[in-house]
C-alpha positions as CSV (number, residue, x, y, z in Angstrom):
1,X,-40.2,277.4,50.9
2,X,-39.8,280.2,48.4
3,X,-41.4,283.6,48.9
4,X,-42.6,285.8,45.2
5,X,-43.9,289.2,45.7
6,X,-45.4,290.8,42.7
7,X,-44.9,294.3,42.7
8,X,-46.6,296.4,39.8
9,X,-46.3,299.6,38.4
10,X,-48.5,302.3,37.3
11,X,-48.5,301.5,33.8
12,X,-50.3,299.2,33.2
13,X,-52.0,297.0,30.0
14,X,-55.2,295.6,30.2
15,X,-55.3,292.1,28.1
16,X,-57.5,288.9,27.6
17,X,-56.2,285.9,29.9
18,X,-56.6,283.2,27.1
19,X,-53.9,282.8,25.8
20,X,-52.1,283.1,29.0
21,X,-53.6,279.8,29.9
22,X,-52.9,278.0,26.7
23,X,-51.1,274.7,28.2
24,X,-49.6,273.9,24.8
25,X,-48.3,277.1,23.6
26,X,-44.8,278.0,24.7
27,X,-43.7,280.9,27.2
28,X,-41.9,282.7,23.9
29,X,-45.4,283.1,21.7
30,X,-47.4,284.1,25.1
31,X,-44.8,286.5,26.2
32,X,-44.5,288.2,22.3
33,X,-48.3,287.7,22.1
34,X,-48.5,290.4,25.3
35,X,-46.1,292.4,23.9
36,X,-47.7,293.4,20.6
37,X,-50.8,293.5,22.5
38,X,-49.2,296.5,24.7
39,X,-48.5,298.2,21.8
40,X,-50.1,301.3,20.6
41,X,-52.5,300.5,17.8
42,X,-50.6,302.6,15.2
43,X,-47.0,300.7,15.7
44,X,-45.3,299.3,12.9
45,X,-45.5,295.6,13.6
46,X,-42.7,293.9,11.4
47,X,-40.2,291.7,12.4
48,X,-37.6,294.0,12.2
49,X,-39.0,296.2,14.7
50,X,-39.9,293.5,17.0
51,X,-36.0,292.3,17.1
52,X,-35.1,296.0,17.9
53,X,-37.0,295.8,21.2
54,X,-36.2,292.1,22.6
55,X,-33.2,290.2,22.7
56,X,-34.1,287.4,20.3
57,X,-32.4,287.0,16.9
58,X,-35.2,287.4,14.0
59,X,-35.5,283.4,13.3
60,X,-36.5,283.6,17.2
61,X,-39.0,286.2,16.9
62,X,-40.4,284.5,13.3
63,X,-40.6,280.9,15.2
64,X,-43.0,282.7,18.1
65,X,-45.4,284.6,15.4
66,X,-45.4,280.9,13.6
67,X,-46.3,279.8,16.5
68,X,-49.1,282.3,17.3
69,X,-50.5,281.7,13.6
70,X,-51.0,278.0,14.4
71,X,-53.1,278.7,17.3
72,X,-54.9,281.2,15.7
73,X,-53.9,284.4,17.4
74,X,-52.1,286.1,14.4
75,X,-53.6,285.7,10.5
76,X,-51.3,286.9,7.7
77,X,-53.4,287.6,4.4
78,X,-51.9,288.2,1.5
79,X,-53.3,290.3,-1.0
80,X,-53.0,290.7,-4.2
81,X,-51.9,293.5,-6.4
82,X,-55.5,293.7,-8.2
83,X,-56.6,293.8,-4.5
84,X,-54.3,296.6,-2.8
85,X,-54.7,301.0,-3.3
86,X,-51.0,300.6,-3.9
87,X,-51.0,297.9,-7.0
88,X,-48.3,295.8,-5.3
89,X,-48.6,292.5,-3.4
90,X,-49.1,293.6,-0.3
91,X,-49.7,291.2,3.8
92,X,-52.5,292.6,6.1
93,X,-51.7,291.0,9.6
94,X,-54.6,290.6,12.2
95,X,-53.5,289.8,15.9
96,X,-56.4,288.5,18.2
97,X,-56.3,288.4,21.9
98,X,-58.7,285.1,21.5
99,X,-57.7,282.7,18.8
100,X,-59.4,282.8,15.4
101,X,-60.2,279.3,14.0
102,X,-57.6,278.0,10.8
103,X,-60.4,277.5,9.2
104,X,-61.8,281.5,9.1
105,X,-61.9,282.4,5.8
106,X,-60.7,285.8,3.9
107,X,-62.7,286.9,1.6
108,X,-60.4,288.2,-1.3
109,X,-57.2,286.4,0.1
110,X,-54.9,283.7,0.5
111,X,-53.3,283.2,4.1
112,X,-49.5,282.8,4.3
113,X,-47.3,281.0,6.3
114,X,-44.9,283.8,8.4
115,X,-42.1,282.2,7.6
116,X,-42.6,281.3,3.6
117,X,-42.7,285.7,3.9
118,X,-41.8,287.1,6.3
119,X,-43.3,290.5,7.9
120,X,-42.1,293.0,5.8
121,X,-39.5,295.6,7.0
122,X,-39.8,299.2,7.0
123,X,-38.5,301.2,3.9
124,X,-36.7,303.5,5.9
125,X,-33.2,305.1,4.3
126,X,-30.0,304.2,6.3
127,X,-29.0,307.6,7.0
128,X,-25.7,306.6,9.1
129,X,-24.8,307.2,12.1
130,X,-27.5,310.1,14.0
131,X,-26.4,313.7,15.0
132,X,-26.1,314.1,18.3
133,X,-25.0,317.8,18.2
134,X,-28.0,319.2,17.8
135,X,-28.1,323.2,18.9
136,X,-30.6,324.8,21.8
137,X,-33.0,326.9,19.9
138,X,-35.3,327.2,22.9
139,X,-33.4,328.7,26.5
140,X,-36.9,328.9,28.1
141,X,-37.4,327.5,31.2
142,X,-39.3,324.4,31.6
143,X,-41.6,326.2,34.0
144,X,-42.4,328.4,31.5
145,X,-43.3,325.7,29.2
146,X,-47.0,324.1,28.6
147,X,-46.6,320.2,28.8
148,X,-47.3,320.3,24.9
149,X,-44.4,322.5,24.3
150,X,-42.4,320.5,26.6
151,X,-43.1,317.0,24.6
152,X,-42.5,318.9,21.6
153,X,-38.5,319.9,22.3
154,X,-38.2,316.6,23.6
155,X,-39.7,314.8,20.4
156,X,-37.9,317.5,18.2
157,X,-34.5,315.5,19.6
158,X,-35.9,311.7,19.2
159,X,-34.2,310.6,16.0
160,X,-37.2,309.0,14.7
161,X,-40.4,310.2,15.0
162,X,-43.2,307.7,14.3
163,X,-46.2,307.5,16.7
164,X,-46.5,311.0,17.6
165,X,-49.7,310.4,18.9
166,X,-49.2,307.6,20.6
167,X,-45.7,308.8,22.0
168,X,-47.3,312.5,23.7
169,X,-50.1,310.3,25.5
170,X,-47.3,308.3,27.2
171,X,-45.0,311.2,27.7
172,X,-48.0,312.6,29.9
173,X,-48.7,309.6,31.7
174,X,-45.1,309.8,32.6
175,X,-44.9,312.9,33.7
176,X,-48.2,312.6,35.5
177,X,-46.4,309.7,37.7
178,X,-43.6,311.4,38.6
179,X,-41.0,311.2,36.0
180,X,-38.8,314.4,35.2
181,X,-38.2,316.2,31.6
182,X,-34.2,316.0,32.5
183,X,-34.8,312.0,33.2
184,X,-36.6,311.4,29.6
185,X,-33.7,313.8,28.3
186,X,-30.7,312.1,29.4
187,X,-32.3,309.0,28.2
188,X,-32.6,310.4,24.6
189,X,-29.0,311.3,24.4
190,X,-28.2,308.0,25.9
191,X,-30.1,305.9,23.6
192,X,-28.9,308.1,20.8
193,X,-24.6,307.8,22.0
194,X,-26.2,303.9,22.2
195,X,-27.4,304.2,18.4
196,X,-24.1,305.6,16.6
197,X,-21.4,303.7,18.8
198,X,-23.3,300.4,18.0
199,X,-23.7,301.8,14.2
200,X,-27.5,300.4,14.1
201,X,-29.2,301.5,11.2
202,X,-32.2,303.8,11.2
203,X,-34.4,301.0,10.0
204,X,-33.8,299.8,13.4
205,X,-34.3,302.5,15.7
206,X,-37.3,302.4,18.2
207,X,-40.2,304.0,16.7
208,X,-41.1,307.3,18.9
209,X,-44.1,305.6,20.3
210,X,-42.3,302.5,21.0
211,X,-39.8,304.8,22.9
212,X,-42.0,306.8,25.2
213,X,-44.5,303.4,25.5
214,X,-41.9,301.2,27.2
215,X,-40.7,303.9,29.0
216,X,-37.1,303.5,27.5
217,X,-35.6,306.5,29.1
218,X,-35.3,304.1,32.0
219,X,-33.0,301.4,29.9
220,X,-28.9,301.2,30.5
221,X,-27.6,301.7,27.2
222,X,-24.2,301.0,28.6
223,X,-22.8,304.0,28.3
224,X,-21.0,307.2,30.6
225,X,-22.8,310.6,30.7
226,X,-21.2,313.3,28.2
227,X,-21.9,316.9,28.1
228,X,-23.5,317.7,24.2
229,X,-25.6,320.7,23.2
230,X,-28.7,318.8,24.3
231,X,-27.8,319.5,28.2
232,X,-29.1,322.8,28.2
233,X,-32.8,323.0,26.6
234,X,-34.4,322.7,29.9
């Protein structure tokens, strides 16, 4: 007889059981369902980003929030340019922890099929490949440091820097548990060595808040330490 032990960390996410007990939805939509709803509230939720931080190819990820919008836990509205600040056609996606009916009307707009549109992709320049030779401004000692000065050098070096917010709060939960300035570090220039030898496009690069939130600093990015300028801010 088998034996599973569930052994949980500190961080945790607090979410609604229903759709974890949907018998008819697949393992793919519950799974990206949780996902999105760890995320903090101001991250960019296109498909694009989505593919940067799971495995699946983007008709994958699409299928799943297809999925989702069929049983009522996603809504895509589309709204017109007469109806948008910005004068173009524009999608407003609403995720629910409990399933909204098909039937809920939009006042003002017309729902969409995900796939007919797709969720748009961030307008972000592809700026090449990102420097890694950035030079140490700051010799101070880390001890010497407040934690907010501390997040700051370390965001300063992140290549791109959306969710600041978002990304500090989990920076001090991290640091709270246990986790080291030279751990987060070395996990920066490793995901940034990952970044320009796999070429990716900036478009593509984990959101700050994304970063710090999934505690990425802890991911292999298949790669061999290498002495840059970055070793010596702490």
């Amino acid at each position: 007889m088998a034996v599973i032990r569930v052994h949980k960390t500190r961080d945790y996410t607090v979410i609604s059981n229903h759709h974890l007990r949907e018998r008819e939805m697949s393992l793919k939509a519950k799974g990206l369902l949780s996902q999105m709803l760890s995320l903090p509230e101001d991250w960019n939720y296109t498909v694009a980003g989505l593919v940067a931080i799971n495995r699946e190819s983007e008709s994958a990820i699409t299928a799943a929030l297809n999925e989702l919008k069929r049983f009522g836990y996603l809504v895509v509205t589309k709204r017109l340019p007469n109806e948008t600040q910005s004068g173009r056609l524009e999608y407003e996606y609403d995720i629910y922890e409990c399933p909204k009916g098909q039937t809920r009307s939009v006042q003002g707009g017309e729902k969409q099929g995900v796939d007919n549109q797709g969720l748009e992709k961030q307008g972000v320049e592809n700026q090449g490949q990102l420097n890694t030779n950035i030079s140490n401004t700051d010799n101070k000692k880390k001890d010497n440091k407040t934690l907010s000065e501390r997040f700051e050098t370390l965001w300063e070096l992140y290549p791109r820097k959306q969710g600041k917010a978002a990304a500090r709060k989990a920076y001090e939960r991290a640091i709270k548990a246990g986790v080291t300035d030279e751990a987060i570090l070395t996990g920066i220039k490793n995901y940034i060595g990952y970044i320009n030898g796999q070429r990716i496009e900036t478009r593509y690069v984990k959101q700050g808040s994304t970063w710090f939130n999934g505690r990425c600093w802890e991911d292999s990015y298949g790669q061999t330490e290498r002495r840059t300028d970055l070793d010596n801010i702490f």
